[in-house]
C-alpha positions as CSV (number, residue, x, y, z in Angstrom):
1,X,0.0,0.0,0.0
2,X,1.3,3.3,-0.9
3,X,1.9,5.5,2.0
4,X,1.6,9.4,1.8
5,X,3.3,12.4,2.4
6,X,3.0,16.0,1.6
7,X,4.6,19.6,2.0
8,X,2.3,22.2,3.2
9,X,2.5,26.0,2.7
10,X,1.5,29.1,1.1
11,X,2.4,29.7,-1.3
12,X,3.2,26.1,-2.3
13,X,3.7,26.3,-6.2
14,X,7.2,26.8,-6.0
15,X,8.3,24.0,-3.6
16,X,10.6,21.7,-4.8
17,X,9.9,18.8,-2.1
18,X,7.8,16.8,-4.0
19,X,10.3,16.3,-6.5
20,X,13.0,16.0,-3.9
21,X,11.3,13.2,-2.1
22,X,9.9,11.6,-5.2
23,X,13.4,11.3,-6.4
24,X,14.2,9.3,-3.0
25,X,12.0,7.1,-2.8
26,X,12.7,5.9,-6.6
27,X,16.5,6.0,-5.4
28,X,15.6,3.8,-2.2
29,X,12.6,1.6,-3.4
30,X,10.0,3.2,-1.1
31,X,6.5,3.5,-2.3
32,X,5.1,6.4,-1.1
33,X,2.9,9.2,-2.7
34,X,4.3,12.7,-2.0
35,X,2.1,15.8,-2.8
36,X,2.4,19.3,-2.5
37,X,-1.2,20.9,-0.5
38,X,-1.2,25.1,-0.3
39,X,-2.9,25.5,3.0
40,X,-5.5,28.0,4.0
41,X,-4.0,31.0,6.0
42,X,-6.9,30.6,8.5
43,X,-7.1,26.8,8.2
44,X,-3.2,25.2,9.1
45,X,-4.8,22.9,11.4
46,X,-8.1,21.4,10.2
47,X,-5.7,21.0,6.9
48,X,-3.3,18.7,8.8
49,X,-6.2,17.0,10.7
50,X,-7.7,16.2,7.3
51,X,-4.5,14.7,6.0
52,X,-4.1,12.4,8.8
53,X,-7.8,11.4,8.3
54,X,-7.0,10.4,4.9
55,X,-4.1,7.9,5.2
56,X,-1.6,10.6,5.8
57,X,1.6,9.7,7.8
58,X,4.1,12.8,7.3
59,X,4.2,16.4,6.4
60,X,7.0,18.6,6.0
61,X,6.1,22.0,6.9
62,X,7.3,25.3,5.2
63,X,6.6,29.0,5.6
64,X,4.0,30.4,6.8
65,X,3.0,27.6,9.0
66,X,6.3,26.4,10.7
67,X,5.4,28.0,14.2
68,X,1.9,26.6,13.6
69,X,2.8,23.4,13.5
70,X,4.9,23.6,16.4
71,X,1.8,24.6,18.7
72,X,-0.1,21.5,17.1
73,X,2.9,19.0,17.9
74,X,1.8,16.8,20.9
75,X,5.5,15.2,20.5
76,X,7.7,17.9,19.9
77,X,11.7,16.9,19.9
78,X,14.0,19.3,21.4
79,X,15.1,20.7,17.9
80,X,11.8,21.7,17.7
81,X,11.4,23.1,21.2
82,X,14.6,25.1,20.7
83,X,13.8,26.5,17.4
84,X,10.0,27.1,18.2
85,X,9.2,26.2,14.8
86,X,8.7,22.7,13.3
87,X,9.7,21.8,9.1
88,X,9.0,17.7,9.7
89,X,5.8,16.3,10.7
90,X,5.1,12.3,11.9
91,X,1.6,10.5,12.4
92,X,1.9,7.7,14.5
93,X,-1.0,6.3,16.8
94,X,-3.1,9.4,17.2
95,X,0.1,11.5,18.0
96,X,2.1,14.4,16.1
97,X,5.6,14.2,16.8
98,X,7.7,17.0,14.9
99,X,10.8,18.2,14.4
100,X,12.5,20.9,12.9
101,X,15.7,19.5,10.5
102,X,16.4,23.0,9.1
103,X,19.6,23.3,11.1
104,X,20.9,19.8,10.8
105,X,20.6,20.1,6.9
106,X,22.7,23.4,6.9
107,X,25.4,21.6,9.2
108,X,25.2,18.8,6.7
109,X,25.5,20.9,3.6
110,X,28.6,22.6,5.0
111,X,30.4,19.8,6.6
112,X,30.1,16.7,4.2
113,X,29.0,19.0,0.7
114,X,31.3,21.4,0.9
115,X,34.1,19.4,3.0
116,X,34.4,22.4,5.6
117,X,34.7,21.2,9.3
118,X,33.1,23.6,12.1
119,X,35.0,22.6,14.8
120,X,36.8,25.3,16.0
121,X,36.0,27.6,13.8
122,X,34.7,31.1,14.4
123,X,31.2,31.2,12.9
124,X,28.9,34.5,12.1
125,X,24.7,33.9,11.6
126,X,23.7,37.3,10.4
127,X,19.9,38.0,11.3
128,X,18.0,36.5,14.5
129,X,15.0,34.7,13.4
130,X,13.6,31.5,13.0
131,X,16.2,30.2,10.6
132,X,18.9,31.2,13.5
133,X,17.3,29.8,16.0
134,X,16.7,26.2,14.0
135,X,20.7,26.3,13.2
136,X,22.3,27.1,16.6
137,X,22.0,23.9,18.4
138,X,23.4,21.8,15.5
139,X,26.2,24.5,14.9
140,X,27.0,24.3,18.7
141,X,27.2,20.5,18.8
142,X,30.1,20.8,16.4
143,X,32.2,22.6,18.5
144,X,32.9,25.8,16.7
145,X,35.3,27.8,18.6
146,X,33.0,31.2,18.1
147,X,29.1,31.4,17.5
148,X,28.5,35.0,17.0
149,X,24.8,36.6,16.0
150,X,24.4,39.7,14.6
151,X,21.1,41.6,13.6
152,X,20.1,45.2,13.2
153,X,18.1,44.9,15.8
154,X,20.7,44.1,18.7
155,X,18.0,43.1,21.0
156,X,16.7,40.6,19.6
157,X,20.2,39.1,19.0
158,X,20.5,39.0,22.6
159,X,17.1,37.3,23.2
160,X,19.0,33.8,21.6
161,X,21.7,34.5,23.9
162,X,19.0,34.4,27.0
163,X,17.2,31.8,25.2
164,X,20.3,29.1,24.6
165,X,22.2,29.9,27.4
166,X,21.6,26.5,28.7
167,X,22.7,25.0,25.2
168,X,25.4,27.5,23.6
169,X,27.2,30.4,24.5
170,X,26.6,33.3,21.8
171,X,28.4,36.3,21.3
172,X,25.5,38.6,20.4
173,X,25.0,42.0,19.0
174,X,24.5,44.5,16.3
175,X,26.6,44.8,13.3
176,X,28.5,47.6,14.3
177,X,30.0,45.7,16.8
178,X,32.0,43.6,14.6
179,X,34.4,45.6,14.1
180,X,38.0,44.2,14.2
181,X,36.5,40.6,14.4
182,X,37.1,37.9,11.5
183,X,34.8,34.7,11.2
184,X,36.1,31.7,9.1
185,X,32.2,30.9,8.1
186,X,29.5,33.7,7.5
187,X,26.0,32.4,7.3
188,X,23.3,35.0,6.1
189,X,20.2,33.8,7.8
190,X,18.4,36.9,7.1
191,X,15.7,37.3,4.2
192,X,18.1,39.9,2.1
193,X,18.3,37.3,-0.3
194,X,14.9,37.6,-1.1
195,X,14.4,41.3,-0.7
196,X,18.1,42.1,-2.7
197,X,19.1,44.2,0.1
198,X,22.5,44.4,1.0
199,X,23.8,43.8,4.9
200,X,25.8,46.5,6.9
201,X,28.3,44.6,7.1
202,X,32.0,45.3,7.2
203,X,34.6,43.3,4.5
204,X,37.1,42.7,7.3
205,X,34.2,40.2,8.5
206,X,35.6,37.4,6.2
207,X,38.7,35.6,7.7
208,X,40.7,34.8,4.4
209,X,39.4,31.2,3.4
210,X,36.5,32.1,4.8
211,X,32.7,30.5,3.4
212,X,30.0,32.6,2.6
213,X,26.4,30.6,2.9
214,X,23.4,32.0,2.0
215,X,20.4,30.0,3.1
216,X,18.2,31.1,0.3
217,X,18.9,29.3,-2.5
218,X,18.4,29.7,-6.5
219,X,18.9,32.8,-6.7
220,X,22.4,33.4,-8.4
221,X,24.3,36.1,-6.5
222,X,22.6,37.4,-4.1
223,X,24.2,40.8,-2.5
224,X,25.4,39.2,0.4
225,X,27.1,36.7,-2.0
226,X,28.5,39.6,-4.2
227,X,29.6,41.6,-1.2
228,X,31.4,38.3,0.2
229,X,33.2,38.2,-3.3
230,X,33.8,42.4,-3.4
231,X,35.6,41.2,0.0
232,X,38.2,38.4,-1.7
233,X,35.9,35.3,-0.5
234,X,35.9,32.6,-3.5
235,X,33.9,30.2,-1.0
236,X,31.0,30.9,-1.9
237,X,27.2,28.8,-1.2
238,X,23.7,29.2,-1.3
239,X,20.7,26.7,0.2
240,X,20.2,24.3,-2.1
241,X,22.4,21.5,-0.4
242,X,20.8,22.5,2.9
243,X,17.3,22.2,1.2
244,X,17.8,18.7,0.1
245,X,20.0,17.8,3.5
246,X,16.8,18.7,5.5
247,X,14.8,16.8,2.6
248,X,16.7,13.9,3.5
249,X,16.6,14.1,7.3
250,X,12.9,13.8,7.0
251,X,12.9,11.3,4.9
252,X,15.3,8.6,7.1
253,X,13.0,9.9,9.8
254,X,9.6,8.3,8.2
255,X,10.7,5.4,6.2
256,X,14.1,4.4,7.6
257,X,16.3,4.6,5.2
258,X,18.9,7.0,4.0
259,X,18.9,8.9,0.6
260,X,22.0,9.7,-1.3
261,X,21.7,13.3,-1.5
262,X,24.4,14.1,-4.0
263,X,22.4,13.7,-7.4
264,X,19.3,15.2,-6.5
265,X,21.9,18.6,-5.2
266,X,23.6,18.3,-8.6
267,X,20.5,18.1,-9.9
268,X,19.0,21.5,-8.5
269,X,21.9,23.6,-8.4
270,X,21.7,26.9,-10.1
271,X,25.2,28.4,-10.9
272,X,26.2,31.3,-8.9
273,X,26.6,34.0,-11.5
């Protein structure tokens, strides 16, 4: 019998899980049936109960319902606590366990993608949202020397500091106070790669060698990317390798088994030009 899964959001048009996990189970002889569903703003919940009514037995869970389906969770797994937010959802004997793999796949993307170890390394996440917060506990478990935040808005920087404190210990601030400081990898976690903004922040920022990350992904060079180049950095990522690291995560999680991730990352990566 053919199990199924879905991705929820909205919008949903553009998501590119179905092929993702469609791709995996081919690779890994699973039969399941993975769809995409664009949920009501007003109707996150009744949409999920509905899906587990029919047969459903997983969900991953984009924007805008990731906090959502965090409140829904009656099993939520620390990731998930921590991050407040959920991606991955699990039906199993009336219960909705969830976790949030956002964080994990980044880790994944840098260390075994792009062959570049974070322990003790001095690591900058620029911005102080929910992507942040879903990447700081798996960051921290590698043992980076330095995990500094940085956001415009310096208080809410410090809020993860207070919030993690039993987890990680964060250097945490506004940009300006960077200055003189040199990071080895520079994640932008903020949404300036949707909005083509550029980041206040200074060139001495990159270590040489350093890696610049964004976490959005197909979208060529974004400014932070072309503002890590204008600064001598030829290490240079977006998100696709994350997004199909997390895809995978979720996918061990429900059936067991692990994908290879390599050809479905060759297979979505847009050149960064």
């Amino acid at each position: 019998m053919t199990d199924r899964y879905a991705v929820i959001g909205n919008p949903i048009g553009h998501s590119k899980s179905p092929l993702i996990h469609s791709a995996f189970a081919q690779a890994t002889g699973q039969d399941i049936e993975y769809t995409a569903i664009e949920g009501p703003l007003d109707g996150f919940k009744a949409t999920v109960e509905a899906f587990i009514a029919a047969g459903g037995r997983g969900m991953n869970v984009t924007i805008p319902f990731k906090l959502q389906a965090f409140e829904i969770a009656t099993d939520p797994m620390e990731s998930a606590r921590l991050a407040g937010a959920v991606n991955a959802l699990k039906f199993e004997g009336g219960r909705i366990h969830a976790q949030n793999f956002d964080g994990l796949g980044l880790v994944n993307d840098i260390q075994r993608n792009l062959g570049v170890s974070l322990a003790g390394k001095r690591v900058l996440i620029c911005g102080a949202g929910g992507a942040t917060r879903g990447a700081i506990l798996p960051i921290a478990m590698q043992k980076p020397a330095l995990i500094a935040i940085a956001n415009r808005t310096a208080d809410k920087a410090h809020g993860l500091k207070r919030d993690f404190a039993a987890h990680a210990t964060l250097q945490t601030g506004g940009y300006d106070e960077l200055v003189g400081e040199r990071f080895d990898v520079v994640l932008n976690a903020t949404s300036t790669g949707l909005s083509q903004a550029d980041l206040p922040l200074a060139a001495s920022a990159f270590a040489p060698g350093a890696l610049a990350y964004e976490l959005v992904y197909g979208k060529g060079l974004t400014p932070f990317l072309k503002q890590a180049q204008a600064a001598g950095v030829t290490r240079i990522a977006d998100g696709v390798g994350m997004l199909v690291e997390q895809a995978a995560e979720a996918f061990e999680w429900w059936r067991g088994v692990r994908p290879d991730t390599q050809p479905v990352i060759a297979r979505f990566t847009v050149p960064l030009v």
